[in-house]
N, C-alpha and C positions, 0 to 999 in steps of 0.2 A: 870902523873902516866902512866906506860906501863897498854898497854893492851893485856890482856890474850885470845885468839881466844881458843874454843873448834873446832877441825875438825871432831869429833866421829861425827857418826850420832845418836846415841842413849848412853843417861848418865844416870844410874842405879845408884837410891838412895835406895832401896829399903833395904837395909840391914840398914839404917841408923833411929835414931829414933824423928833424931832433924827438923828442918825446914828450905828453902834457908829463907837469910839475903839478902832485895833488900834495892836498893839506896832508900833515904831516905831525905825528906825536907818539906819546907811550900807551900804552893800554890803560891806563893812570890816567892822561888827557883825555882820553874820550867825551866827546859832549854827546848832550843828552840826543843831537840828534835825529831826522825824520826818516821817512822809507824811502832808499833811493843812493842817499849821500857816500859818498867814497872818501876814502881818506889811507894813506900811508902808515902801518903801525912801527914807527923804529923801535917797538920790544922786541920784536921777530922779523924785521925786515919782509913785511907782507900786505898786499891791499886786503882793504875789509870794506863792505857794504853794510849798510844798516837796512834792514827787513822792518819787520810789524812793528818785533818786540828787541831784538840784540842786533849789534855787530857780529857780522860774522865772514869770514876767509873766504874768498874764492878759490872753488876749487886748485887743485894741480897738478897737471897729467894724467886723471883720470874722474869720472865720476864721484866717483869714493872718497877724494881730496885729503888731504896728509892725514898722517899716522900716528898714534903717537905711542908708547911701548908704558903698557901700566902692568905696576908689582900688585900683589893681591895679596890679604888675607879674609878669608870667609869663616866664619864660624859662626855652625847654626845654634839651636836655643839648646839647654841643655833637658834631661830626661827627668821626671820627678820621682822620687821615693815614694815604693808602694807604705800603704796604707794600713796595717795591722800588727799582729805580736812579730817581732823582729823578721822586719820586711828588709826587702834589698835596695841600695842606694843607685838612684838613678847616674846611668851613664852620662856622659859628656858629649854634647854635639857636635858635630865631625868637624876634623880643621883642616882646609887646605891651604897654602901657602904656595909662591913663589919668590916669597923675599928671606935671604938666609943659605940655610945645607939643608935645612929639615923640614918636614911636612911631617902632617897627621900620620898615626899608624906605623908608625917607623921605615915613613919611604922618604928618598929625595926632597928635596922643594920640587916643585913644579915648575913650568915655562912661563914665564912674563906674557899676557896677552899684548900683542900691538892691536891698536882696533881703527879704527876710522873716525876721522870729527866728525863726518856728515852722517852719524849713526848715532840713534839713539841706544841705549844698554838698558836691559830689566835692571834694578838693586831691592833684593826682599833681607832684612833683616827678622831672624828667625825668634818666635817669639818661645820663651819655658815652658817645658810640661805645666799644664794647671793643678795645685794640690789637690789629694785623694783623701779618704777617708773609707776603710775596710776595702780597697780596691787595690790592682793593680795598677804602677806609676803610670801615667800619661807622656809620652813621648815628646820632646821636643818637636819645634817646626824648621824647615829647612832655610838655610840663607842662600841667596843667591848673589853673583855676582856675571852677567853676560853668561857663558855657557860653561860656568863655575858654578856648582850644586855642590853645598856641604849639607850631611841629612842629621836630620835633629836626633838629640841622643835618645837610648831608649828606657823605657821608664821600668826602673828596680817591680821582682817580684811581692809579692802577697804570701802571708801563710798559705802554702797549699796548691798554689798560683803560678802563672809566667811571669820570668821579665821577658824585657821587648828588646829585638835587637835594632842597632840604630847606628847611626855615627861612631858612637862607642855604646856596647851592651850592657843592659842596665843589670844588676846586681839581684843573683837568687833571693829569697828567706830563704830562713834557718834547714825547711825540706825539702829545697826546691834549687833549680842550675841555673849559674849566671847563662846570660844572652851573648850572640857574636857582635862584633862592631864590624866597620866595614875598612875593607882594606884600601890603603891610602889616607884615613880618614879619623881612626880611630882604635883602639883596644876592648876585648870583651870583656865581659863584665865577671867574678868571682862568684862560685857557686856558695851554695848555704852549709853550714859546718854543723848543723844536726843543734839539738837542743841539749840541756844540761849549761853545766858552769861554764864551760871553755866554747857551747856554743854559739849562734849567732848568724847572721845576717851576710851576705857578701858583699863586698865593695863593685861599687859600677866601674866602667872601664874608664879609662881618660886619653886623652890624646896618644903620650907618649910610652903610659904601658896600660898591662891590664889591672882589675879589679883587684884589692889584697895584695899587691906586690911588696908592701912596704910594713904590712902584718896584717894579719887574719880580722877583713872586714874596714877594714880603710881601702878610699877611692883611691884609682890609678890617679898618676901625675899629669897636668898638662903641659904644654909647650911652651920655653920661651922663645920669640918672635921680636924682633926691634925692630921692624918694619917702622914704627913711628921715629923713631932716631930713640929711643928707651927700651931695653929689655922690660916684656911685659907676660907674665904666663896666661894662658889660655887654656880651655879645655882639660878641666880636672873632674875626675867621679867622684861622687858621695859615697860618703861611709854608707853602712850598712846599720840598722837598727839590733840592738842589744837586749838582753832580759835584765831587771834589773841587778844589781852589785856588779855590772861589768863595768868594765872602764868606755866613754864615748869613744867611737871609730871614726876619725877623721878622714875632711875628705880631701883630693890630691891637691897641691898644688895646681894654679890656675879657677879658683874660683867656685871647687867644689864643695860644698855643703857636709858640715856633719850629722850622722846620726841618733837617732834617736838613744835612749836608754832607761826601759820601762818605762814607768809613768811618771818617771818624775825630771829626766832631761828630754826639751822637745829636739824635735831636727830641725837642723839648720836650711834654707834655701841658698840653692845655688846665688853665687853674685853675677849680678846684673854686667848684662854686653861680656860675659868670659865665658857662655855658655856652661859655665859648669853644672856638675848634674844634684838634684837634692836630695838632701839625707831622706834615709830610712825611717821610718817609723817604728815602736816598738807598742806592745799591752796595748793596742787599738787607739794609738796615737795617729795624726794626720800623718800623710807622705809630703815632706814638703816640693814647692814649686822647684824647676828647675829656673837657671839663670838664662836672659834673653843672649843670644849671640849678637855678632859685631860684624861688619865689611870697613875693611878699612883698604886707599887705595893709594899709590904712590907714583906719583910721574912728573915728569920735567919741568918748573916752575916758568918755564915759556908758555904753558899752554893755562887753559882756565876754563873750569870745572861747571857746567847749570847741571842744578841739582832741581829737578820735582819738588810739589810742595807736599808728598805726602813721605816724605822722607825726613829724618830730623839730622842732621849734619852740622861739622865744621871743619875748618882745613887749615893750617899750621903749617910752615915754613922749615923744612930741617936742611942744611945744604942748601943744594942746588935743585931741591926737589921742593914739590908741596904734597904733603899728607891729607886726603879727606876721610873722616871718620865717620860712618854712619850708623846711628845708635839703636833705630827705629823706623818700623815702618815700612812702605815699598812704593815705588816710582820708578819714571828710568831720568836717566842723566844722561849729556856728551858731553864732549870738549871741541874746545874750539883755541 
């Protein structure tokens, strides 16, 4: 189709009582394009401008330009298993939530943030304790998600040693007290049960309860969350490291790590994006790493998600929503 150039500098509608007719399509039509260009989106019945780099909304009714209401799950990294003869299993990184009844800690779910398109948001995915050797565990790192902070779990005791408290409390040795977790957020971690046959190590805490709940030296449980449209658990503690002829102390549901047992079973590390926390160590075995946490977000499939490139992501359809999962990393992001 030709195209029609105006070279007026000025075009007087004003006698007229009807309205310009702009191009018109899905969010799916988009062409690629220049700075300046207008066009009608019938996915959302709204004009959009094309700027440098994107299409993007003009405002409406205020600066700050629409709204849009996103569910959250945050979970930071998890905590690592100290490091020596039956050390404590690192706790689970804290989980908050708005999507569901339940949050971290045994509170409520949380409030759906509504936030702004014309706003960028931080996103940090929290990275595991790093593994130990004769040390006390390493603490998980924080996730963030906008002015949602989950704190990384904290990392199981050492013969003789502290655990750390964190998200969830990482898990005494054998002479020493598990850690506190933080409320809202997570459970403390089990204290050390003394040495001899039936002694051992304590379990870290995990989301939904604490360290040893489920027997002497197994991590607490984490949370299941379907925020993705899937029941998925999150936020489990690491067992606790053993002397040898005990049986392994497993760790909670949601991704936590088992423990050591003397020297001849090692410890498990938390799994990756469930924050859970890592097994204990036993007879000057490593503390293994904790698992990296996850931001996962959920909102209205009218709207569409720029993600930073120093974030690693992807976003999935469930309903009438679309899911972005973030696995790594930190950037910020908006919508539009």
């Amino acid at each position: 189709m030709a195209t029609n150039k105006v070279t007026t500098n000025v075009i007087d509608m004003s006698g007229n009582t009807g309205g310009l007719v702009w191009a018109k399509g899905t969010s799916a039509q988009r062409p690629t394009g220049v700075a300046g260009d207008l066009r009608l989106n019938t996915t959302d019945s709204r004009l959009e401008y094309k700027d440098n780099a994107d299409w993007k909304r003009f405002s409406e009714g205020s600066a700050a330009g629409p709204t849009v209401a996103v569910s959250y799950l945050v979970v930071a990294g998890g905590g690592a298993g100290g490091g020596n003869s039956d050390s404590g299993g690192g706790g689970a990184g804290g989980l908050r939530t708005s999507f569901g009844s339940a949050s971290g800690g045994g509170s409520s779910a949380e409030t759906s943030l509504t936030v702004s398109t014309a706003t960028n948001f931080t996103v940090t995915v929290g990275a595991g304790g790093a593994p130990v050797v004769n040390a006390a565990g390493n603490n998980g790192s924080n996730s963030v998600f906008s002015t949602i902070t989950s704190l990384g779990g904290g990392g199981g005791a050492r013969q003789g040693g502290s655990s750390s408290s964190g998200g969830s409390g990482g898990g005494g040795a054998y002479d020493t007290n598990g850690a506190a977790g933080t409320a809202n957020q997570g459970f403390a971690g089990a204290n050390g049960r003394g040495g001899g046959v039936n002694g051992g190590a304590g379990g870290g805490g995990g989301a939904s309860e604490v360290g040893d709940a489920n027997g002497q030296g197994q991590g607490g449980d984490g949370l299941s969350v379907s925020i993705t449209g899937a029941a998925v658990f999150y936020g489990g503690g690491a067992g606790g490291g053993e002397g040898a002829g005990s049986s392994q102390k497993a760790g909670g549901s949601g991704g936590g790590g088992a423990g050591a047992v003397g020297n001849v079973t090692a410890p498990v590390a938390g799994t990756t994006n469930t924050g859970g926390g890592g097994g204990g160590g036993a007879a000057d075995t490593i503390g293994q790493s904790g698992g990296s946490g996850i931001v996962i977000l959920r909102y209205p499939n009218t709207f569409t998600i720029t993600v930073g490139s120093g974030l690693a992501s992807s976003t999935a359809t469930d309903g009438s929503d679309k899911v972005t999962s973030f696995t790594a990393g930190t950037d910020t992001i908006s919508f539009s």
